[in-house]
C-alpha positions, 0 to 999 in steps of 0.5 A, a space after each residue: 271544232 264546235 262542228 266536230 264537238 256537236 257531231 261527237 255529241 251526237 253519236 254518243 247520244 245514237 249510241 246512248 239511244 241504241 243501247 237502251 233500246 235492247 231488252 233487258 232480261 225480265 222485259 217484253 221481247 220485241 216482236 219480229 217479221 222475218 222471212 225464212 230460207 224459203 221465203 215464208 214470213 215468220 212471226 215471233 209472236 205466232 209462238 206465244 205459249 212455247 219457249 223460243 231460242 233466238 240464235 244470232 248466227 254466220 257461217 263465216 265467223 270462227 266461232 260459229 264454226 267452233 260451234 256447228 263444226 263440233 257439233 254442240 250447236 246441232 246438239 243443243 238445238 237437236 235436245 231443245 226442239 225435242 222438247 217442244 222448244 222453238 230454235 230460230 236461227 237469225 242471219 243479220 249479216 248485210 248481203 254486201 259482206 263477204 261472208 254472206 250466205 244467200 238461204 239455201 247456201 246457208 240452210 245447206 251449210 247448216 245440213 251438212 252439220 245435221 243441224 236442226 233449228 226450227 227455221 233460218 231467219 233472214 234479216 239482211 236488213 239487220 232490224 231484228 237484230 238491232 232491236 235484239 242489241 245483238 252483237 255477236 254471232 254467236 248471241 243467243 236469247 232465250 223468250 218464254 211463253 208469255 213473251 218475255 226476254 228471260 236469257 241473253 248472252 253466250 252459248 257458254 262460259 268459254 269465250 274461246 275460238 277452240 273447240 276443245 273448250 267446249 267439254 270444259 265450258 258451262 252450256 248456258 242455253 242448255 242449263 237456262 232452257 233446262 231450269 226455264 222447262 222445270 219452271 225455275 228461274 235461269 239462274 245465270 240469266 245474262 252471260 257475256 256474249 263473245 264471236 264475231 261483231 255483225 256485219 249490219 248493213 249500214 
């Protein structure tokens, strides 16, 4: 009974310490090496001076598909690198699961959807993500020029699986990145993240 105690004790504790290791919104973003698609390293800090868009993605998942198949996120993607923002799509799906996509299945994936993110990011090992405390995919976050964490949640205010909720729902990535460029403050700066859990490797 202590052992089973001492061991529940312990993993509130892990689970304590995972939570406060995300960023809050106002913080430094944690700086990431990851390789892309191709095999080039990318480096979140090589972007210092731009806006970043970091979204947490898997083609496997319902909602990811709500998302690319309708084309919203090739849309907000498409409006964001027009005007100067960086989009990294990330990948922290464990290669053992089975909706994995190796690079170019997924880059292919996200062509056929005319999707245009400024790189696929690999992280099969899952050490962007965790430091992000990225849950979902989609997770979205959004880093200003000088680093800082200055939006995370959902793509929109519509936690649903369904497509014909997108015209109805509130687009927080556009709205967040729209009033960051003008040089406002994100009005909605934390939103609840909804879609499938990540499959992180263990």
């Amino acid at each position: 009974m202590m052992l089973r105690r001492t061991f529940f004790a312990l993993s509130a504790f892990a689970l304590a310490l995972s939570a406060q290791a995300a960023p809050s919104v106002g913080q430094p973003a944690p700086d990431f090496t990851l390789k892309d698609a191709a095999g080039k390293t990318v480096k979140l800090s090589d972007y210092r001076g731009k806006h970043v868009v970091l979204e947490w993605t898997n083609p496997g998942c319902p909602y990811v598909q709500k998302h690319y198949n309708s084309g919203n996120m090739p849309a907000t993607q498409q409006e964001a690198v027009g005007k100067g923002v960086v989009w990294l799509a990330i990948n922290s799906t464990e290669k053992s699961a089975y909706d994995y996509l190796e690079p170019a299945r997924l880059v292919a994936w996200q062509q056929e959807r005319k999707a245009q993110p400024s790189a696929v990011l690999m992280d099969e090992e899952g050490v962007a993500g965790k430091a992000y405390g990225a849950r979902t995919t989609p997770h979205m976050y959004i880093v200003d020029p000088q680093g800082r964490l200055v939006y995370a949640g959902g793509i929109d205010s519509i936690p649903s699986s369904d497509p014909a909720d997108i015209k109805k729902a509130v687009n927080y990535v556009r709205q967040g990145l729209n009033e960051a460029l003008a040089g406002r403050p994100i009005s909605q700066a934390v939103t609840r993240a909804y879609g499938c859990s990540i499959k992180y490797k263990a």
